[in-house]
N, CA, C and O of each residue as an XYZ file, in Angstrom:
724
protein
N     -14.390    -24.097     16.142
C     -13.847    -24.277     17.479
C     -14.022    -22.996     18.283
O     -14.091    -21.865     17.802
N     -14.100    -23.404     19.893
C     -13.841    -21.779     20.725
C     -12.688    -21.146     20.266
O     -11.659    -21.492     19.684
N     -13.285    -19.863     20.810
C     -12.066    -18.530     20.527
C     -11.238    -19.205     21.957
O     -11.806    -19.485     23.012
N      -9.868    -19.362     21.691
C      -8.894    -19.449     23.094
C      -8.509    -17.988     23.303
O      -8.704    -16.917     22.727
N      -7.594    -18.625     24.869
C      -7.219    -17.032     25.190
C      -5.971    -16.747     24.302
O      -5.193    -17.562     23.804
N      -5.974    -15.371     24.226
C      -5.171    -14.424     23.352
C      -5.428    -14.391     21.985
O      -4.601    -14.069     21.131
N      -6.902    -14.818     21.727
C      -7.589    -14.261     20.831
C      -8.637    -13.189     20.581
O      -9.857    -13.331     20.494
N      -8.068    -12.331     20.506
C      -9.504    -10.992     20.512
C     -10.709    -11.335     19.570
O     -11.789    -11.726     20.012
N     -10.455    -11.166     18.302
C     -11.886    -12.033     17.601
C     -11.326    -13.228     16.660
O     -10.134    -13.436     16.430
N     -12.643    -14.118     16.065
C     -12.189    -14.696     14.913
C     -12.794    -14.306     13.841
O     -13.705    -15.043     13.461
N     -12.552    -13.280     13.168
C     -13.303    -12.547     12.075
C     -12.656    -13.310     10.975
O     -11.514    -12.960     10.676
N     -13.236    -14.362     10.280
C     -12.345    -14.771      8.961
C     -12.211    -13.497      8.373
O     -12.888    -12.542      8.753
N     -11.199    -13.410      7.275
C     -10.422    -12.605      6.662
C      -9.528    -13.123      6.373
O      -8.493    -13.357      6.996
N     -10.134    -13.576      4.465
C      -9.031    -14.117      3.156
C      -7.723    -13.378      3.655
O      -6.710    -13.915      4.103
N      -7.976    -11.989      3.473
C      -6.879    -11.289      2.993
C      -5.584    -11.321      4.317
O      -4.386    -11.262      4.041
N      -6.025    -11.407      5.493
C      -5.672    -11.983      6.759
C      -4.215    -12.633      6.171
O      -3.184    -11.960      6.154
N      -4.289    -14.295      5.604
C      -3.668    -15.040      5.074
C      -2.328    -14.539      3.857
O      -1.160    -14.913      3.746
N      -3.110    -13.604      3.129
C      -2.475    -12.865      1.741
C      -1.760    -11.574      2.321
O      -1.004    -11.317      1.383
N      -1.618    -10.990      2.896
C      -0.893    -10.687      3.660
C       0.177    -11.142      4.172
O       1.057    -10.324      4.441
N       0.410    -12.614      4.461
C       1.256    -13.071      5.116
C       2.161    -13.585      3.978
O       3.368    -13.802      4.081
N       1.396    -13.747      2.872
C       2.381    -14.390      1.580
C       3.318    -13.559      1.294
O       4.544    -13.661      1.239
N       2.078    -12.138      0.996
C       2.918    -10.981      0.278
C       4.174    -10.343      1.280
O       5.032     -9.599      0.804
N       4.157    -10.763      2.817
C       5.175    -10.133      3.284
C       6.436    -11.380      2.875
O       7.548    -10.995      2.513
N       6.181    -12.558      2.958
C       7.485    -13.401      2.942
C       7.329    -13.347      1.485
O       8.441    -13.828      1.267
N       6.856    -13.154      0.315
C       7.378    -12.475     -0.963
C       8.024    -11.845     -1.017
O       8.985    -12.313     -1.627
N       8.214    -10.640     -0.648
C       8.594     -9.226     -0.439
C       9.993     -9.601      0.382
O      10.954     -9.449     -0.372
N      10.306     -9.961      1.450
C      11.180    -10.389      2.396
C      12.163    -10.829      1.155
O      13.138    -10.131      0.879
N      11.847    -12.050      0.405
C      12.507    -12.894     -0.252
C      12.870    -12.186     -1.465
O      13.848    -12.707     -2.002
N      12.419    -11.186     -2.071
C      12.516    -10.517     -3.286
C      13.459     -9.167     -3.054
O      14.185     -8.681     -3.921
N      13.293     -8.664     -1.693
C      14.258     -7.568     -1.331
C      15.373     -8.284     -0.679
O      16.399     -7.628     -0.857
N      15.679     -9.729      0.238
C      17.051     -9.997      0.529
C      17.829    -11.176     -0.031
O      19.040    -11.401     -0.029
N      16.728    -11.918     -0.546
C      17.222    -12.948     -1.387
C      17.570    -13.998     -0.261
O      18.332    -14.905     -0.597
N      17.045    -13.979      1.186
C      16.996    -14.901      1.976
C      16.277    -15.405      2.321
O      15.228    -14.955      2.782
N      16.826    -17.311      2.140
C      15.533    -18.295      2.317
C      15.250    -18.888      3.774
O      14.365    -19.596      4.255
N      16.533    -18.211      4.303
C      16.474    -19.170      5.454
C      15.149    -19.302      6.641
O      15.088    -20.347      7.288
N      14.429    -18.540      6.811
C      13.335    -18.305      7.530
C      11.995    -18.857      6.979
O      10.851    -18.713      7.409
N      12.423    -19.468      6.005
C      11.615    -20.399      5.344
C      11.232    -21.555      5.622
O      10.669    -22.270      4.793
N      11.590    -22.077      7.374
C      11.413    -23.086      7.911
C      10.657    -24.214      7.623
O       9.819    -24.180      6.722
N      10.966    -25.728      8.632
C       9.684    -26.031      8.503
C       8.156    -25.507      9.083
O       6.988    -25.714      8.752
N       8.861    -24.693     10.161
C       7.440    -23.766     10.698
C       6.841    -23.484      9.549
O       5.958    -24.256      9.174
N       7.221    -22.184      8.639
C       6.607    -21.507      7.957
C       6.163    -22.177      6.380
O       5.399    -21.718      5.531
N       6.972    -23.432      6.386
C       5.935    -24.379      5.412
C       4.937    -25.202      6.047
O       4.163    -25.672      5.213
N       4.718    -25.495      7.079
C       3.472    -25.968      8.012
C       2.315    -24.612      7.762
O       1.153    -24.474      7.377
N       3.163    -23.971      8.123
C       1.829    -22.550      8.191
C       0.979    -22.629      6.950
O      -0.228    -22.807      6.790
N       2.314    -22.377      5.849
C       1.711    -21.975      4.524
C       0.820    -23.607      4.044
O       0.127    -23.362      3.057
N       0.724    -24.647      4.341
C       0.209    -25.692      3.690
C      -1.224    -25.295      4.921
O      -2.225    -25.061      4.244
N      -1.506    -25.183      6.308
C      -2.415    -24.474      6.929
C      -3.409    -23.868      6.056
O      -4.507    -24.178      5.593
N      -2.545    -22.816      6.007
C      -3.363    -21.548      5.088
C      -3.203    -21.961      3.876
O      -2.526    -21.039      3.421
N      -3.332    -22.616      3.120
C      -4.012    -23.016      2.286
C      -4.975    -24.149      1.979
O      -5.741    -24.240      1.020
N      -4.799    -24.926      2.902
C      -5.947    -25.812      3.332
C      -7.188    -24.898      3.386
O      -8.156    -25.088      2.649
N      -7.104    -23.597      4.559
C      -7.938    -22.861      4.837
C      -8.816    -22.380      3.664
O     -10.027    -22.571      3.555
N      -7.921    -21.651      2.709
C      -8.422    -21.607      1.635
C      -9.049    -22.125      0.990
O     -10.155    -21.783      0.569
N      -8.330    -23.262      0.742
C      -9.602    -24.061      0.004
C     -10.997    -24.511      0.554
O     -11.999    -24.822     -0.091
N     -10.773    -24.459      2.164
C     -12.075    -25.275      2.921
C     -12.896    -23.748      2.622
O     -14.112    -23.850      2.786
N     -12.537    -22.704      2.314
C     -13.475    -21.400      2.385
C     -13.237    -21.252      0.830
O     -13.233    -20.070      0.486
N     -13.037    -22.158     -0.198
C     -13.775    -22.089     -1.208
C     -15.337    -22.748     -1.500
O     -16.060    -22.544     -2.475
N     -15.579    -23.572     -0.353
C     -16.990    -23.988     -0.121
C     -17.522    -25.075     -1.293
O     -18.711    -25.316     -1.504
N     -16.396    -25.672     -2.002
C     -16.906    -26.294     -3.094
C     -17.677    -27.907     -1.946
O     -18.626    -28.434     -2.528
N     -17.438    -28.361     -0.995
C     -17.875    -29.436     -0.371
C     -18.510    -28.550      0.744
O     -17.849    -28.655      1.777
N     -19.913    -27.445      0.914
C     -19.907    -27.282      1.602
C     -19.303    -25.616      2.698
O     -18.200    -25.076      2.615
N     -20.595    -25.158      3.703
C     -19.574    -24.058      4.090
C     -18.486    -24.041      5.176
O     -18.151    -23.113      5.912
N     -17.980    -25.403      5.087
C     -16.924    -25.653      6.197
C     -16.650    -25.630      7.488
O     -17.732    -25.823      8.043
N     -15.883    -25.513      8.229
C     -16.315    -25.064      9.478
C     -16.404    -23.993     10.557
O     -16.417    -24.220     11.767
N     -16.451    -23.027     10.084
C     -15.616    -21.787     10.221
C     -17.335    -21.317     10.896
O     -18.289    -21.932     10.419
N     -17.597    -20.278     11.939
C     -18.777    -19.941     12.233
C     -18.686    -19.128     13.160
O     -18.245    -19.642     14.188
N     -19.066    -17.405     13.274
C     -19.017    -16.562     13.964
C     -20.499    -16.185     14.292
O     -21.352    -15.945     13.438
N     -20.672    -16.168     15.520
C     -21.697    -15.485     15.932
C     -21.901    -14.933     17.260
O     -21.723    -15.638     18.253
N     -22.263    -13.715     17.344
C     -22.468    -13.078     19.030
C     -23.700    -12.049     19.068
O     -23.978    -11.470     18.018
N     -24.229    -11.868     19.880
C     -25.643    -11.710     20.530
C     -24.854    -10.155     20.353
O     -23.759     -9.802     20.793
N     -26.007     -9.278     19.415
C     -25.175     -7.910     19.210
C     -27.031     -7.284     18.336
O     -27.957     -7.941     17.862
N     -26.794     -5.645     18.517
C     -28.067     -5.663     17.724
C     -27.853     -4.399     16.749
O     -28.739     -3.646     16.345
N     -26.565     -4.342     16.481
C     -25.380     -4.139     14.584
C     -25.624     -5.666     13.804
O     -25.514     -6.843     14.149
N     -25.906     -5.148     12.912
C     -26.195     -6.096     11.807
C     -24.478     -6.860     11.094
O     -24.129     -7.903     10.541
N     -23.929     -5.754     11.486
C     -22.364     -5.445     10.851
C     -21.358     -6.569     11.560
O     -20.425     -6.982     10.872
N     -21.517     -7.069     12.897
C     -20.905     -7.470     13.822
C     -20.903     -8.646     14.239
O     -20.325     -8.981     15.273
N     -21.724     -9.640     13.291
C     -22.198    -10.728     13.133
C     -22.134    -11.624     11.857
O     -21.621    -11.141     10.847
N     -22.491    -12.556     11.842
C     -23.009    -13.469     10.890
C     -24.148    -14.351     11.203
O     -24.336    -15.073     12.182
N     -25.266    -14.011      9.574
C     -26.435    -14.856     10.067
C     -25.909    -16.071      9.276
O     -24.841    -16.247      8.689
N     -27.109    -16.939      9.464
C     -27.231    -18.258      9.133
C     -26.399    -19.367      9.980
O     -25.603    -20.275      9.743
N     -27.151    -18.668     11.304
C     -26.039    -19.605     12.675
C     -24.515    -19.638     12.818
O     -23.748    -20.439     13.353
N     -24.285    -18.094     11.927
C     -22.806    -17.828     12.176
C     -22.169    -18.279     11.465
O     -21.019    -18.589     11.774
N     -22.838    -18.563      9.825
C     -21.881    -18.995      9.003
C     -22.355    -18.440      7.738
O     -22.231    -19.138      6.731
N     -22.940    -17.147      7.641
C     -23.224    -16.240      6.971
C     -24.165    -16.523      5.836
O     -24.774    -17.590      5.752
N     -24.282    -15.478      4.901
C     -24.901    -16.474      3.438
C     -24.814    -16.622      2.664
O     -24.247    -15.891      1.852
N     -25.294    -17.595      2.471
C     -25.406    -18.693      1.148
C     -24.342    -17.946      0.361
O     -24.248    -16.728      0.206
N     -23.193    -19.362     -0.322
C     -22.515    -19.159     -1.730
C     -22.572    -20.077     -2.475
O     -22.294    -21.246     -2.207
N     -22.921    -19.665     -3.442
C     -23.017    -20.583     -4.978
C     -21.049    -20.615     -5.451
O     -20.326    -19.658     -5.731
N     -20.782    -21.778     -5.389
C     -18.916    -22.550     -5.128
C     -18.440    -21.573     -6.693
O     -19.275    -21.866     -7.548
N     -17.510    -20.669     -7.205
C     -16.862    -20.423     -8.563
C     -15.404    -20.463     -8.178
O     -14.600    -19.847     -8.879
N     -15.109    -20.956     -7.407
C     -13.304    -20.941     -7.553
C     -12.852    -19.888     -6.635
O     -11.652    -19.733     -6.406
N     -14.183    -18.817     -5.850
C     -13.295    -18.063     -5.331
C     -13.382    -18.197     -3.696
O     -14.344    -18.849     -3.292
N     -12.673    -17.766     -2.907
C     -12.740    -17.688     -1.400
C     -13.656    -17.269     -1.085
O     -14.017    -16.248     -1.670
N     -14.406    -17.751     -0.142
C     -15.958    -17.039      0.517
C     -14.843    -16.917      2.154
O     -14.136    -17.662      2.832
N     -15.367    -15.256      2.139
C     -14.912    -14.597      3.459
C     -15.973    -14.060      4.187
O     -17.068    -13.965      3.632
N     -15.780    -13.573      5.717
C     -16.880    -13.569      6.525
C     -16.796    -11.972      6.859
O     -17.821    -11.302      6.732
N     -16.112    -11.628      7.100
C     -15.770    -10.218      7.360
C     -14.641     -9.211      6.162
O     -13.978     -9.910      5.396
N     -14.516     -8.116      6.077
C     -14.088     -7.371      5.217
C     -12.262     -6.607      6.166
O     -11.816     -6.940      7.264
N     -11.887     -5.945      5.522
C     -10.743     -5.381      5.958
C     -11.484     -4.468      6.886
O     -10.669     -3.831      7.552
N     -12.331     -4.261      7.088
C     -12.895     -2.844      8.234
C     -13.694     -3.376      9.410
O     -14.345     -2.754     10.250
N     -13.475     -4.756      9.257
C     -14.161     -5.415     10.502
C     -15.388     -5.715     10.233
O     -15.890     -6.582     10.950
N     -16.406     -4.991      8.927
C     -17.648     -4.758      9.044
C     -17.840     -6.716      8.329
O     -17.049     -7.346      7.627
N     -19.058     -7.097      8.844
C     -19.308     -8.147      8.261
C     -19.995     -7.962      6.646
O     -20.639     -7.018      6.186
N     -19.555     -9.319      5.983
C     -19.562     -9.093      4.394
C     -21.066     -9.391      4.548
O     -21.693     -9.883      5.486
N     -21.518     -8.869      3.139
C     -23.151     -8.631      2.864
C     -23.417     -9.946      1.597
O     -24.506    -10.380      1.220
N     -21.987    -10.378      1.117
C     -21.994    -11.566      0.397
C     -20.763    -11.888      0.429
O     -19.810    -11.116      0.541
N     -20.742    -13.158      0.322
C     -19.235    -14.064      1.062
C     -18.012    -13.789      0.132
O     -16.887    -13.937      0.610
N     -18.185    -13.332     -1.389
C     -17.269    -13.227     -2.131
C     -16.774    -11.663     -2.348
O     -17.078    -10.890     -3.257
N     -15.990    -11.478     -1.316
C     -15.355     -9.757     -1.599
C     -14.296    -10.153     -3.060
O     -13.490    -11.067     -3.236
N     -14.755     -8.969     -3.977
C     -13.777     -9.319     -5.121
C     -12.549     -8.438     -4.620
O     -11.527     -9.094     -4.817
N     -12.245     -7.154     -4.025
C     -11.184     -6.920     -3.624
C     -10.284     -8.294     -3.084
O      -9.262     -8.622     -3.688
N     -10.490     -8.615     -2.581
C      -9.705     -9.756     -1.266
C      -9.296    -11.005     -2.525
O      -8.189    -11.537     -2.437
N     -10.052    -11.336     -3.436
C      -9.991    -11.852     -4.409
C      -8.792    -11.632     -5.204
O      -7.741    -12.260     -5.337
N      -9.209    -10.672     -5.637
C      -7.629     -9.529     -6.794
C      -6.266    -10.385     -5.694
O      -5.506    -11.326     -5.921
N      -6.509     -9.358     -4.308
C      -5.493     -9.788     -3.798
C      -4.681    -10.834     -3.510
O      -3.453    -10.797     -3.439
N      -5.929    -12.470     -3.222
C      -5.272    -13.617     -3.365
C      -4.459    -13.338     -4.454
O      -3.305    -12.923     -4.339
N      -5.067    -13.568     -5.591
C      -4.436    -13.944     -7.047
C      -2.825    -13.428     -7.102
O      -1.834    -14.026     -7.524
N      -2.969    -11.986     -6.467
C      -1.429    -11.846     -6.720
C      -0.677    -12.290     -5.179
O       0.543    -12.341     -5.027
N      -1.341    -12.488     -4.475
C      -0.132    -12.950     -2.799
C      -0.164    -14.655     -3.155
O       0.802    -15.069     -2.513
N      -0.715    -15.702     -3.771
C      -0.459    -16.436     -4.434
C       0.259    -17.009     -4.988
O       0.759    -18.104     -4.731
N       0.459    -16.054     -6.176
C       1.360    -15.702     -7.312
C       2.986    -15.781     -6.286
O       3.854    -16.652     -6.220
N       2.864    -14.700     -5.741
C       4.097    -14.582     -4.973
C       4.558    -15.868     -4.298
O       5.711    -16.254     -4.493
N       3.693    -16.581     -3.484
C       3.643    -17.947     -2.724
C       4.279    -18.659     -3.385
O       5.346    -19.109     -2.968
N       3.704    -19.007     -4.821
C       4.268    -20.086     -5.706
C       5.733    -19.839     -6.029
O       6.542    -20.756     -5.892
N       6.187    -18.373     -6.546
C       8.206    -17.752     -6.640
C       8.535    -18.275     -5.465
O       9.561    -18.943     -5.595
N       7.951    -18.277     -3.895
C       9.157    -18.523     -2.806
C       8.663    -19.977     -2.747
O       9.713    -20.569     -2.497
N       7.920    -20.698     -2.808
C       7.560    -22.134     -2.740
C       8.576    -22.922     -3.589
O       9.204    -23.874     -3.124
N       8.716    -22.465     -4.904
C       9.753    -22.460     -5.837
C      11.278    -22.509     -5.930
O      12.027    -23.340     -6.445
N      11.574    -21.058     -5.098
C      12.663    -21.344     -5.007
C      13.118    -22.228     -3.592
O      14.241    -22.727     -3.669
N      12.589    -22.398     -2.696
C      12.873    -23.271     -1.485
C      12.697    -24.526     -2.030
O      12.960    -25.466     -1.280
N      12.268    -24.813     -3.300
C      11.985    -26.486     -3.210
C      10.764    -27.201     -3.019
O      10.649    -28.347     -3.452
N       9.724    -26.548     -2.327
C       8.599    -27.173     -2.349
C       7.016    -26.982     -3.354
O       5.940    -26.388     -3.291
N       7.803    -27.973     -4.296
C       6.917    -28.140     -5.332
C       5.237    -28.305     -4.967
O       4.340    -27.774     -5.621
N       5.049    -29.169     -3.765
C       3.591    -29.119     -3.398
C       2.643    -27.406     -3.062
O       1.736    -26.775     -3.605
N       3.437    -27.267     -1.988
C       2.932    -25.910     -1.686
C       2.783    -25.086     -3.623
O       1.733    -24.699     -4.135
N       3.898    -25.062     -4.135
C       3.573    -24.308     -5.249
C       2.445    -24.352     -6.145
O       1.761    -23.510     -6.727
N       2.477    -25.674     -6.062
C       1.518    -26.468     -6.795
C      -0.500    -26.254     -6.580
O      -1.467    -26.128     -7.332
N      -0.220    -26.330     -4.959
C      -1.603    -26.025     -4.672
C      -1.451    -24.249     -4.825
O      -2.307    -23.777     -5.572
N      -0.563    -23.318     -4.268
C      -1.006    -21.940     -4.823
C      -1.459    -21.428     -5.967
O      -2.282    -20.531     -6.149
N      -0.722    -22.213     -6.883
C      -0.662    -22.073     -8.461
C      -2.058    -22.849     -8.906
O      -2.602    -22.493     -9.951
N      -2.521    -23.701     -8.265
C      -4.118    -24.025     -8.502
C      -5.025    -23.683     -8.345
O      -5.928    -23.731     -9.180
N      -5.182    -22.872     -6.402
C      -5.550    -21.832     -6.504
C      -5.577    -20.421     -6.867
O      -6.626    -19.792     -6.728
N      -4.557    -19.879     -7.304
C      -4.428    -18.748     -7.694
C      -5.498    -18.558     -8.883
O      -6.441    -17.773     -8.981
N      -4.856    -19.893    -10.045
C      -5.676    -20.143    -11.359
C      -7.373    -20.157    -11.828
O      -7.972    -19.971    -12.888
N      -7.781    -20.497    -10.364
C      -9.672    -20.915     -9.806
C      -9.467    -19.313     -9.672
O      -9.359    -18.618    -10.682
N      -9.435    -18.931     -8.752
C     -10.204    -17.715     -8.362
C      -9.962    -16.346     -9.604
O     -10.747    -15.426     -9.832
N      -8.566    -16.621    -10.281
C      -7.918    -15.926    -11.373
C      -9.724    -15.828    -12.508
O     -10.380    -14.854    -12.880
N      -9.903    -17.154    -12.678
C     -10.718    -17.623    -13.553
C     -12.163    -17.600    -13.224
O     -13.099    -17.702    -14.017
N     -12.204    -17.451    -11.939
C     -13.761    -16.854    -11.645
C     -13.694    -15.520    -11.528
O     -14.836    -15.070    -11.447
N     -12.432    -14.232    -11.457
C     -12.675    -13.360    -11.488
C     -13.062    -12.891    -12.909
O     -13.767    -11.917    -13.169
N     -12.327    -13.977    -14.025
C     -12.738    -13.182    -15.138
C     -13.856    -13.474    -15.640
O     -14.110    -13.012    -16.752
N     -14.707    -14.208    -15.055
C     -15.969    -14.563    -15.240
C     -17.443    -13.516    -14.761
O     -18.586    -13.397    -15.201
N     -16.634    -12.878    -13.603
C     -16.883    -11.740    -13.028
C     -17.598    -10.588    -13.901
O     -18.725    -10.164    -14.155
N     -15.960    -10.294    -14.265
C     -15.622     -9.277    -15.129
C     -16.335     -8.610    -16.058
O     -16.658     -7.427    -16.171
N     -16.670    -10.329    -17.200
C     -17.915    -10.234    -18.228
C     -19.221    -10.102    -17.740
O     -20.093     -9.651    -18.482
N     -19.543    -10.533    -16.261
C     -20.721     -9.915    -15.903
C     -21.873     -8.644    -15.703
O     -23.094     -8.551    -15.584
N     -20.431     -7.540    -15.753
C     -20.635     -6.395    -15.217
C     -20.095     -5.207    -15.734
O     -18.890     -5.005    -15.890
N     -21.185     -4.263    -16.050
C     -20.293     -2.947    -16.215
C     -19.332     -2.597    -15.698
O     -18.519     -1.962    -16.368
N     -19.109     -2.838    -14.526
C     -18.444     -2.096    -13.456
C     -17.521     -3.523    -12.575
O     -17.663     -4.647    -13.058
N     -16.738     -3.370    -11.475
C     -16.680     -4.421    -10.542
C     -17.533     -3.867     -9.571
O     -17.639     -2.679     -9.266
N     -18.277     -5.077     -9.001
C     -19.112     -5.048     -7.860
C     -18.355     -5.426     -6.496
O     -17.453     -6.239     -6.700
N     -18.444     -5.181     -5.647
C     -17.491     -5.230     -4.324
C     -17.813     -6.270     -3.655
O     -17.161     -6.398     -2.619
N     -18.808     -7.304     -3.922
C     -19.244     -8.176     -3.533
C     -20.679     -9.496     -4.147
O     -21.881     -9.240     -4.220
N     -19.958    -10.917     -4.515
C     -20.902    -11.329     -4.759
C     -21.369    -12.511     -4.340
O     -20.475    -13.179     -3.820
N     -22.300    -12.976     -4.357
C     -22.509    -14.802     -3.886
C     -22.531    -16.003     -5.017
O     -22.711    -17.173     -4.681
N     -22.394    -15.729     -5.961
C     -22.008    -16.791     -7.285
C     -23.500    -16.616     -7.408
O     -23.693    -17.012     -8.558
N     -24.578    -16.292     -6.960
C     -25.880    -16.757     -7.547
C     -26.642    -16.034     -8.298
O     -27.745    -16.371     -8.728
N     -25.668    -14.252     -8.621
C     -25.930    -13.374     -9.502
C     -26.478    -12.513     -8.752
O     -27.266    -11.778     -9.348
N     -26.325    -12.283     -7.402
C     -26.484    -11.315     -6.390
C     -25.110    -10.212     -6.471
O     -23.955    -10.551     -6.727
N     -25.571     -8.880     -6.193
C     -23.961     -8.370     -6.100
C     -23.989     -6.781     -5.417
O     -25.065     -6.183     -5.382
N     -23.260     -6.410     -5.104
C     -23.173     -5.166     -4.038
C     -21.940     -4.537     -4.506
O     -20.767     -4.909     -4.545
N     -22.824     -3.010     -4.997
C     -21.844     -1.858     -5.776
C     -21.601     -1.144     -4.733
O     -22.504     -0.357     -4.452
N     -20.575     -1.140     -3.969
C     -20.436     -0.264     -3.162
C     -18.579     -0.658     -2.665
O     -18.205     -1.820     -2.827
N     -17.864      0.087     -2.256
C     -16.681      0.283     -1.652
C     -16.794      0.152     -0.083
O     -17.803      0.434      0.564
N     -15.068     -0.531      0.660
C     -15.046      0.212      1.635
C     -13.646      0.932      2.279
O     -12.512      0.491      2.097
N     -13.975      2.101      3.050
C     -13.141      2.633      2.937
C     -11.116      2.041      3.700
O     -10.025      2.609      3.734
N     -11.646      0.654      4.156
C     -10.022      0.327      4.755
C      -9.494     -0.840      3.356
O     -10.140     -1.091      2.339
N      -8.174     -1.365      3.746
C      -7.737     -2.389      2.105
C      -8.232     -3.470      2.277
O      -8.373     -3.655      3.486
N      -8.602     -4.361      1.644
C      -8.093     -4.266      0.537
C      -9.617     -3.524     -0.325
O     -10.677     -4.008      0.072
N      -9.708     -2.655     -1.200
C     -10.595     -2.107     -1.769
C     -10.548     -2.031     -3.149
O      -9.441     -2.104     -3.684
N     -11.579     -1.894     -3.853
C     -11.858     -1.196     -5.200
C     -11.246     -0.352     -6.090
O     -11.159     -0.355     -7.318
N     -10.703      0.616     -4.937
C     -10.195      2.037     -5.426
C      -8.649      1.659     -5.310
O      -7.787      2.489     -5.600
């Protein structure tokens, strides 16, 4: 869809989402209050996780598509703005990185790590509010991407900062979060 007004960009960004878990984790773990747990903020969270899953790409790269007439390689996405190619393992394919820079392969394993545990957290407050669904799909996803990271893992000397499931991968860091280091 168009960018509306009072949107500056639409840079997908997994971690965007995981962020938002880990703060109403955190909220809920330091006051022990549910009340802001609305139905707003269970609309949101069933949202964002829809999202998720449509940017696990298993049907497909969804609908998500950035592109602007720029001549930074960084500031874009090819393949008509929907970047490239991922081979589907359970994990989130993202378009941009925590530094704005566009990803060089759709699977940042940082942003990855991070689902798994803002997730994790999702499913304790999903839990204790009562809503078994929401838990249910975090706890499914958490488990996919959990399980393609350790698939990862055995791949490589090292973690690679980025891969496309097709045995492509990029050793390199960057310097804003979520990162490597």
């Amino acid at each position: 869809s168009d960018q509306g007004p009072g949107v500056h960009e639409r840079k997908w960004e997994p971690d965007s989402l995981a962020y938002v878990m880990r703060l109403a984790h955190a909220y809920w773990q330091t006051t022990g209050d549910i009340s802001c747990f609305d139905q707003n903020w269970r609309e949101a969270m069933r949202l964002a996780l829809s999202t998720l899953r449509d940017q696990q790409r298993f049907n497909g790269p969804g609908p998500y598509r950035f592109q602007r007439l720029t001549t930074n390689p960084i500031d874009t996405l090819a393949n008509e703005g929907r970047g490239w190619p991922a081979n589907p393992n359970g994990m989130v394919a993202g378009a941009f990185r925590g530094s704005d820079d566009a990803c060089v392969y759709p699977f940042n394993l940082p942003t990855q790590f991070l689902l798994v545990s803002a997730l994790a957290g999702l499913v304790d407050v999903a839990d204790a509010i009562g809503e078994r669904l929401i838990a249910a799909v975090a706890s499914d996803l958490r488990d996919q991407i959990g399980a393609a990271l350790a698939q990862v893992g055995n791949l490589y000397p090292v973690w690679p900062y980025e891969i496309d499931g097709f045995g492509n991968a990029l050793f390199t860091d960057d310097p804003n979060v979520p990162n490597l280091l």
